[in-house]
C-alpha positions in Angstrom: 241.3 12.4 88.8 237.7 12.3 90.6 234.4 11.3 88.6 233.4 15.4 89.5 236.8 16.7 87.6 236.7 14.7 84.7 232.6 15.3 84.1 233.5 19.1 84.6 236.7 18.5 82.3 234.3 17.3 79.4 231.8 19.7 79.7 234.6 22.3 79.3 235.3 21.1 76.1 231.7 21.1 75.2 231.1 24.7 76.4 234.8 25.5 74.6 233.4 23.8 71.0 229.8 25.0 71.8 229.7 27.2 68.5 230.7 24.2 66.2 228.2 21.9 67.6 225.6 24.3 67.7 226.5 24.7 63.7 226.8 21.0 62.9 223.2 20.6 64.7 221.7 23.3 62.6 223.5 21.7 59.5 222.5 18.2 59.7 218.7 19.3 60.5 218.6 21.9 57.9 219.6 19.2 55.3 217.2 16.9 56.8 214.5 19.2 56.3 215.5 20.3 52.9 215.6 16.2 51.8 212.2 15.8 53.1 210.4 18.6 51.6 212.3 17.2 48.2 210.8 13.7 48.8 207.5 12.9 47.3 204.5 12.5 50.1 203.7 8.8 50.4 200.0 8.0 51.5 199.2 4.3 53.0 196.2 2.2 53.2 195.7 -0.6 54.9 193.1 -3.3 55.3 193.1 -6.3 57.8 192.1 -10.2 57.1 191.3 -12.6 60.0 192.0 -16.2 59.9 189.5 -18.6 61.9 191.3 -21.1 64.0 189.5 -24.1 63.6 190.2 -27.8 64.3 191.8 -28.3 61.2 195.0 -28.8 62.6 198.1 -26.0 63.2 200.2 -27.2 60.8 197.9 -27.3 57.7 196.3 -24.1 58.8 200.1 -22.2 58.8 200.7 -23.9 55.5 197.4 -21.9 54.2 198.1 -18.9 56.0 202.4 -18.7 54.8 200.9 -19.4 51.2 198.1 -16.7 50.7 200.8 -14.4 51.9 203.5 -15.1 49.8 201.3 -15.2 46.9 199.5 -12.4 47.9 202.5 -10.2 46.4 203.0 -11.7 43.4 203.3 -10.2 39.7 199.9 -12.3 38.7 198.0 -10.7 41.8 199.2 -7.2 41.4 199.2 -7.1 37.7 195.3 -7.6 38.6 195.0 -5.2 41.1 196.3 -2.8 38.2 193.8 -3.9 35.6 191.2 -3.8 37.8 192.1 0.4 39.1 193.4 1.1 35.6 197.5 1.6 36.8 200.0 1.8 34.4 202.5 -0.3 36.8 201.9 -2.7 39.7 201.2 -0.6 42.8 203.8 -1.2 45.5 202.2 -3.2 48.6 203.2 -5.3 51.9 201.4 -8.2 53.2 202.3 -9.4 56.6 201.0 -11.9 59.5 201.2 -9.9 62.9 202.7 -11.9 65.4 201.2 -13.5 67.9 197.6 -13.0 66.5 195.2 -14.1 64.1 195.4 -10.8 61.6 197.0 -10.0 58.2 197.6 -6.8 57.5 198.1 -5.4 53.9 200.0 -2.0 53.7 200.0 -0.2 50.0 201.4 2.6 49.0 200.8 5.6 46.8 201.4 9.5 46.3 197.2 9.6 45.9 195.8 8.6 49.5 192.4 7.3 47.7 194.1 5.0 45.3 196.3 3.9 48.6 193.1 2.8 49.9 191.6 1.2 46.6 194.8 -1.0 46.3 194.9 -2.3 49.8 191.0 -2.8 49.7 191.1 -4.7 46.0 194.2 -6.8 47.4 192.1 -7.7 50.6 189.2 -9.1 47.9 191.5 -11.1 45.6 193.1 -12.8 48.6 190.0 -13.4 49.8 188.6 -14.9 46.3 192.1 -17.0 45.9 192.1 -18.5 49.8 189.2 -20.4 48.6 191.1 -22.6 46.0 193.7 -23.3 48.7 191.8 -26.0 49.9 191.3 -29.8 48.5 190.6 -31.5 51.0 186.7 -32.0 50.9 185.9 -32.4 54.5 186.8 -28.6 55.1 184.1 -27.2 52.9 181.8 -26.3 55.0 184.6 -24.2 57.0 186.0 -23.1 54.1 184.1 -20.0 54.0 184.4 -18.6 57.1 188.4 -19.5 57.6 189.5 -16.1 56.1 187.4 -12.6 56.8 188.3 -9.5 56.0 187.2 -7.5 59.6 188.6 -3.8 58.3 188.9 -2.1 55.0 191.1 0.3 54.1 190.5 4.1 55.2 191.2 7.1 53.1 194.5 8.4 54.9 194.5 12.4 55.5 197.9 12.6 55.9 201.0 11.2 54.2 203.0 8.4 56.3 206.5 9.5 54.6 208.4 11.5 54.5 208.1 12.0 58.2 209.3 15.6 58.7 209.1 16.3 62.8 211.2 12.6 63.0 213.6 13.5 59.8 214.6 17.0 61.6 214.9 15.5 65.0 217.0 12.6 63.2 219.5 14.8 61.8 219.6 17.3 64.6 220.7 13.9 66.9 223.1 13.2 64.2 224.3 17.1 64.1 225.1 17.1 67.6 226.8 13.3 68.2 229.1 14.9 65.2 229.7 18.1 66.7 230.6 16.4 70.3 232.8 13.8 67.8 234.6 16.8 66.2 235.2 18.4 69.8 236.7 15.9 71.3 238.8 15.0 67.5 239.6 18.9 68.1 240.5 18.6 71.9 242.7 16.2 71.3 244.6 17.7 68.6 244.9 20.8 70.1 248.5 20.9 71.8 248.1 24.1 73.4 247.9 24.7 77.3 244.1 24.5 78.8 245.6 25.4 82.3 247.4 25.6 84.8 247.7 22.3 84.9 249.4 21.3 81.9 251.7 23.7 82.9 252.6 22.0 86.1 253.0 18.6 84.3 255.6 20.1 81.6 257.7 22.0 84.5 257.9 22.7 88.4 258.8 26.1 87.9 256.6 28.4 90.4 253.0 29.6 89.0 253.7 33.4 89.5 250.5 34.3 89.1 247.4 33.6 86.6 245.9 36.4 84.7 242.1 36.3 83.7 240.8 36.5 80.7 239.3 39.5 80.0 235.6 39.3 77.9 235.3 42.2 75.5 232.4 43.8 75.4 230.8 46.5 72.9 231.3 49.6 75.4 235.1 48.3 75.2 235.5 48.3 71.5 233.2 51.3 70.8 235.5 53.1 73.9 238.8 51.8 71.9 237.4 52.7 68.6 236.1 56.5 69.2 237.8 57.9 72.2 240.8 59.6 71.6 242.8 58.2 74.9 242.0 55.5 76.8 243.0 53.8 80.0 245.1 51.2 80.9 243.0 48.9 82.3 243.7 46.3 85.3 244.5 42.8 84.7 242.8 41.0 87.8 245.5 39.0 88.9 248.9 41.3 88.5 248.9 42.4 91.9 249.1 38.7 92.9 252.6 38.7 90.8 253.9 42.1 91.6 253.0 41.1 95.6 255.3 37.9 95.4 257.8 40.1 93.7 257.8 42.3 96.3 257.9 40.2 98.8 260.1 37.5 97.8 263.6 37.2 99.3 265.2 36.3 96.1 265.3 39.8 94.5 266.8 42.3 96.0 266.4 46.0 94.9 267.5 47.3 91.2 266.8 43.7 89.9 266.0 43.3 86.3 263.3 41.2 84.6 263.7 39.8 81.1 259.8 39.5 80.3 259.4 37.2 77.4 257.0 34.2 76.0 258.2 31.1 73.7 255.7 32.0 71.1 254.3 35.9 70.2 250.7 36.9 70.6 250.7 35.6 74.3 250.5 39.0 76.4 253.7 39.6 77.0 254.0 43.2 76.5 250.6 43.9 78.4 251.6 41.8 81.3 254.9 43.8 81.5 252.9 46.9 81.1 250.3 46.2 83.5 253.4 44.6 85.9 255.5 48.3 86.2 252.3 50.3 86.9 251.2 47.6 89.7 255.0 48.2 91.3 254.9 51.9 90.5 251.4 52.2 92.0 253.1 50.4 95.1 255.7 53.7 95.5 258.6 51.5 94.3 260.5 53.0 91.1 260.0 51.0 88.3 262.1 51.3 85.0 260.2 49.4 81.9 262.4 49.1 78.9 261.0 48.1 75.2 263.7 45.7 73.8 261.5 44.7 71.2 262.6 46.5 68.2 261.2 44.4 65.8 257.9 45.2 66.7 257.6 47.7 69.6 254.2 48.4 71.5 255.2 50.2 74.9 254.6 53.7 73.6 251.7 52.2 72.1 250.3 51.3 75.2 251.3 54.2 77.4 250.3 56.6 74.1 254.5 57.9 74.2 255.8 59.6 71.0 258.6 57.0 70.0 260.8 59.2 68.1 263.8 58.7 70.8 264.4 55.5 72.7 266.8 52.6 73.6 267.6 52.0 69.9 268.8 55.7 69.0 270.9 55.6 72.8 272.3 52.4 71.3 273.2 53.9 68.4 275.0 56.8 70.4 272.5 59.8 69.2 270.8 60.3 72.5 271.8 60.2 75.8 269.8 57.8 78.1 268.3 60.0 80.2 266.7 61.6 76.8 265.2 58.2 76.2 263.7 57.8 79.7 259.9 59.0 79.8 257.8 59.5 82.8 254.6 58.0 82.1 250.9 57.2 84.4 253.1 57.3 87.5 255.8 59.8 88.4 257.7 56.5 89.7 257.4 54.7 86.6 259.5 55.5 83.5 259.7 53.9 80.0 262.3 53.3 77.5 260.5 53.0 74.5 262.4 51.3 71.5 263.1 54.2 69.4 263.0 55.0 65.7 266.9 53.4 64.5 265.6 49.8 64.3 268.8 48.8 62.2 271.7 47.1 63.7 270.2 45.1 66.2 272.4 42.4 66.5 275.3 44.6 67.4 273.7 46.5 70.1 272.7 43.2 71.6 276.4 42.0 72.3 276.4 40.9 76.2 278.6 43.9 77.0 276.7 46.3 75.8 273.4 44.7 77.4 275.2 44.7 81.0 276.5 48.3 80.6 272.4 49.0 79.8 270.8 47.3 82.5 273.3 48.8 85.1 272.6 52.1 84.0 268.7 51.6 84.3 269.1 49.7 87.5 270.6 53.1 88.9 267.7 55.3 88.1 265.1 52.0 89.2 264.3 49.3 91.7 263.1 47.3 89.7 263.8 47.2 85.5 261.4 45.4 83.2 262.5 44.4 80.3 259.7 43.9 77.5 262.2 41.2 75.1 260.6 39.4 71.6 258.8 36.2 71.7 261.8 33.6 73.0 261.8 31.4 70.0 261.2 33.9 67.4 264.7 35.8 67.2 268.0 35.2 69.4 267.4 38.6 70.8 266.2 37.2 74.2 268.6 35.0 74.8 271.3 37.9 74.2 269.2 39.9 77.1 268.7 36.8 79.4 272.2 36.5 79.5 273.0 39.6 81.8 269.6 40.2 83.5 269.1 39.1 86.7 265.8 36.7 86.2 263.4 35.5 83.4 259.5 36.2 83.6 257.9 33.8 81.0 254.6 34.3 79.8 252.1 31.5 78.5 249.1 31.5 77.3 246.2 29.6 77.9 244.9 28.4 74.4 247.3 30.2 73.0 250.9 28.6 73.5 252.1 25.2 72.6 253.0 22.3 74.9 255.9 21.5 72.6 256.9 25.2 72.7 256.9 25.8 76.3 259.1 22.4 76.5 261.5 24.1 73.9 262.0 27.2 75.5 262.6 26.2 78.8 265.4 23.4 78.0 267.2 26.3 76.0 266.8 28.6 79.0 268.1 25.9 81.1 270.9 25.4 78.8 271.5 28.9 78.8 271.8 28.6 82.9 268.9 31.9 82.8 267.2 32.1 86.3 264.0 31.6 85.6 262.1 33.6 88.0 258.6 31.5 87.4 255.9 31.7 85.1 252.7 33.4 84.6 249.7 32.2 82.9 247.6 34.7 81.2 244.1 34.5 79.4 243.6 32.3 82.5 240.1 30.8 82.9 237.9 33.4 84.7 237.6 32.9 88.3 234.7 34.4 90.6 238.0 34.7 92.7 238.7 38.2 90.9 235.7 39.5 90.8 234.3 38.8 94.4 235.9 42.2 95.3 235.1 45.1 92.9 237.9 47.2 91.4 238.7 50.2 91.8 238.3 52.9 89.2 241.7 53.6 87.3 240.5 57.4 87.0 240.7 57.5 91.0 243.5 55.6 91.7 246.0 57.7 89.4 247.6 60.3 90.9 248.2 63.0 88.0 245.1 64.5 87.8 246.2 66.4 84.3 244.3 65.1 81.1 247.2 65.5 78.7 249.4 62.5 81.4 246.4 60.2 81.1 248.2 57.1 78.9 246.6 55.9 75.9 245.0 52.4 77.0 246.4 49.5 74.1 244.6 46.4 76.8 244.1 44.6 73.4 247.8 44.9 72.7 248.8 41.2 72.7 252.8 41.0 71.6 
């Protein structure tokens, strides 16, 4: 894989865990903002001593300098800055050489910014006093007064040095975000289910049929589904793609049927088979679509068809088939919905009575879609996959397992279903499909009455 593919891979990531980071960043700063505001403000003084360097030699003159520091911070020394400012404890201070230069610079500390400075200033004069018992030799005092200085007093501070808020919140909004991008990529790599096409390709060579596009809701869609009485069916970008290679493949002749199924449910399924006989009906080719889902049904749903009569009451001999048939959007198109006799599945599923089924419907169709349960949920389609003539499966991006797509397809395989290909849906959006505008479903239907107008389920995800 290129440098380009793998910088766009992680950024995909990102963009896909965008939500968590964003709240792991806004955690981690909000803390760090609420732990500062808890902390008490800290003021500093500080005042700066010289040291002379005179021909004294280095050595001795380090000796003086290393022990007026040390000392400097001692009990005895800070138990007298107390006395002498009237603290009930020793005051908290540094003393430090700077590097490289000829400075010591004493630091103290204190909620009260003048008594910061008092403490750093009364330091500076007790050094001072004590540096001149640090010397016994007696050919140094006339140098003895001049060797340390203090050149700056301590300041009154106008503003606390700690806690430092801008630095705390920009501190624990860089530790928000490294754990967010940690937890995406912890996530990412957890997450067994298909990010594409092409961890499709590298679980199977089975033919890509086609890739359906994710479709972004937006509030005029849910306020349309939520208050309109009937709705509309809308495109998928992407099925006329699948119902073109259908129709012009050499592999299926007319009055083929098409088990649709998915290994795991909530992947589309029933919309793509919805969405699959109106493309082929729209094309002038009649199209059959049967709802062999009796578990949990959805064509009339999504076509807005009274359900009171289907497949299961023709299994169950109370209807005749024709009574179960319903024109619907196209005068081509016709579905079976499932019916209200939802007992006794398993005995209208026997192989015989499946074949008998599917020849009927292949009479009054070119092509019969068969809208079966989620593959590894119920042996229901693998009674149906048995007698039809090819197998549609459905996957998901995001949305079906690795481990399941493996699973289904070995038992298909076992089975010896023809496995027609495989269609991705919830695909990543493509400019691809929307470089061409689509038409309007209101002017592309042909039965102008209201009362025909299907119900539009696009949400419907079985």
């Amino acid at each position: 894989m290129r440098v380009e593919e793998e910088l766009g891979t992680y950024l995909q990531v990102l963009w896909r865990y965008k939500w968590m980071i964003a709240a792991c960043a806004i955690i981690a700063s909000t803390v760090a903002l609420g732990i500062s505001f808890q902390l008490t403000p800290l003021y500093t003084g500080t005042a700066t001593m010289r040291v002379e360097s005179v021909p004294i030699g280095s050595g001795l003159l380090t000796r003086l300098t290393n022990t007026l520091v040390e000392t400097a911070t001692s009990y005895t020394n800070l138990d007298e800055v107390a006395r002498q400012l009237g603290l009930e404890k020793p005051p908290k201070v540094e003393v430090e050489i700077v590097p490289e230069t000829e400075l010591i610079r004493i630091t103290a500390s204190d909620p009260d910014p003048a008594r910061a400075r008092d403490i750093a200033n009364t330091l500076a004069s007790i050094m001072l006093e004590q540096s001149m018992e640090f010397y016994g030799n007696s050919s140094l005092t006339e140098r003895r007064k001049n060797l340390f200085t203090i050149i700056e007093l301590a300041s009154l501070p106008q503003r606390p040095a700690t806690p430092r808020v801008p630095l705390n919140a920009a501190l624990g909004l860089s530790a928000g975000l490294a754990t967010g991008v940690i937890l995406a990529f912890f996530f990412e790599g957890m997450d067994d289910t298909l990010r594409g096409i092409e961890d499709v390709e590298a679980i199977t060579t089975l033919s890509i049929m086609g890739q359906i596009p994710e479709r972004k809701r937006t509030l005029a869609s849910v306020v349309d589904r939520i208050f309109s009485r009937r709705g509309r069916l809308l495109p998928m970008p992407g099925l006329h793609q699948l119902s073109a290679r259908l129709l012009l493949s050499e592999d299926w002749p007319k009055s083929t049927s098409f088990l649709i199924t998915s290994p795991e449910p909530r992947a589309g399924k029933s919309t793509v088979a919805a969405n699959l006989a109106m493309s082929l009906a729209a094309a002038g080719h009649r199209v059959v679509l049967a709802d062999m889902d009796f578990r949990r049904p959805c064509q009339h749903s999504i076509f807005d068809l009274p359900n009171g009569k289907g497949l299961s009451d023709y299994m169950c001999g109370k209807i005749q088939l024709d009574a179960a048939l319903q024109h619907a959007l196209y005068p081509s198109l016709r579905v079976a919905t499932a019916g209200s006799s939802p007992d006794g599945t398993s005995e209208w599923l026997a192989p015989v009575k499946i074949g008998a089924l599917l020849e009927r419907l292949g009479k009054d169709g070119d092509y019969v879609l068969i809208d079966a349960p989620a593959w590894l949920s119920v042996a229901d389609p693998a009674m149906i996959a048995s007698q039809a003539d090819a197998v549609i499966l459905v996957v998901a991006r995001r949305g079906t397992g690795r481990k399941q797509l493996r699973f289904a397809l070995q038992q298909l395989t076992e089975l010896n279903a023809r496995i027609a290909g495989i269609v991705v849906n919830r695909a990543s959006n493509s400019w691809l499909y929307t470089y061409y505008p689509e038409r309007s479903p209101k002017k592309a239907e042909p039965i102008p009455s209201e009362e025909a107008q299907p119900q539009e389920r696009a949400d419907v995800r079985i």
